[in-house]
N, C-alpha and C positions, 0 to 999 in steps of 0.2 A: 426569160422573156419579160416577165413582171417586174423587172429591175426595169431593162430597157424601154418600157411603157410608162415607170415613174417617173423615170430621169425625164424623157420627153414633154409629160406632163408638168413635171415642175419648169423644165425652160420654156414651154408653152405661156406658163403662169407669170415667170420673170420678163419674158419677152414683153407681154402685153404689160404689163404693169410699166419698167423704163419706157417703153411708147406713151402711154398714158402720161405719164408724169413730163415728159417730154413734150409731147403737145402744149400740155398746162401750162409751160416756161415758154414755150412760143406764143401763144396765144396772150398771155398777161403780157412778154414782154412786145408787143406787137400794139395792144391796146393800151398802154402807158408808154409808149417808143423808148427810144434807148437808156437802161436804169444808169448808165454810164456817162461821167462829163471827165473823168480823168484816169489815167492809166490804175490808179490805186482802187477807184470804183469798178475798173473793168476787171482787175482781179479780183475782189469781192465776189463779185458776181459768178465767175469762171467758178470761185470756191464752191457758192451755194450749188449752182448746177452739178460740179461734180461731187459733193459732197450726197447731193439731194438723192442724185443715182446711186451711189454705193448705199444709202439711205432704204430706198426704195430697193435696191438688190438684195439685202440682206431680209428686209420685210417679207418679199416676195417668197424669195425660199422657203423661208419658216413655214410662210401660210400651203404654200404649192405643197412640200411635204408633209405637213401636219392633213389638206386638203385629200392628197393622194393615200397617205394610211386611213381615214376612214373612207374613203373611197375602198380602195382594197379588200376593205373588210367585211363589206356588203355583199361582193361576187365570189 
């Protein structure tokens, strides 16, 4: 049951984290309008965003499990 309450906890941790960083990229890219004038900019751009999430995925994790073992450790 402690595994199953990790796991949850950590995609609890990655979920809101890619939202978060997802907002971030709407909202900049909404208040400077489009970062693209040519097809070679619009793949740039596709890069960073999907680059930023696997980015931010792998962050997440580390933090949500490192998060959740001192958590664990307490109760």
């Amino acid at each position: 049951m402690n595994f199953i309450k990790g796991a949850l906890f950590v995609l609890l941790i990655i979920a809101l984290a890619v939202g978060g960083f997802n907002l971030v990229f709407i909202a900049v890219g909404n208040y400077f309008g489009p970062f693209y004038e040519s097809e070679a900019d619009q793949s740039r751009n596709f890069a960073i965003w999907l680059f930023g999430n696997v980015g931010v995925v792998i962050i997440a994790t580390a933090v949500g499990v490192l998060w959740n073992r001192r958590r664990s450790r307490r109760f």
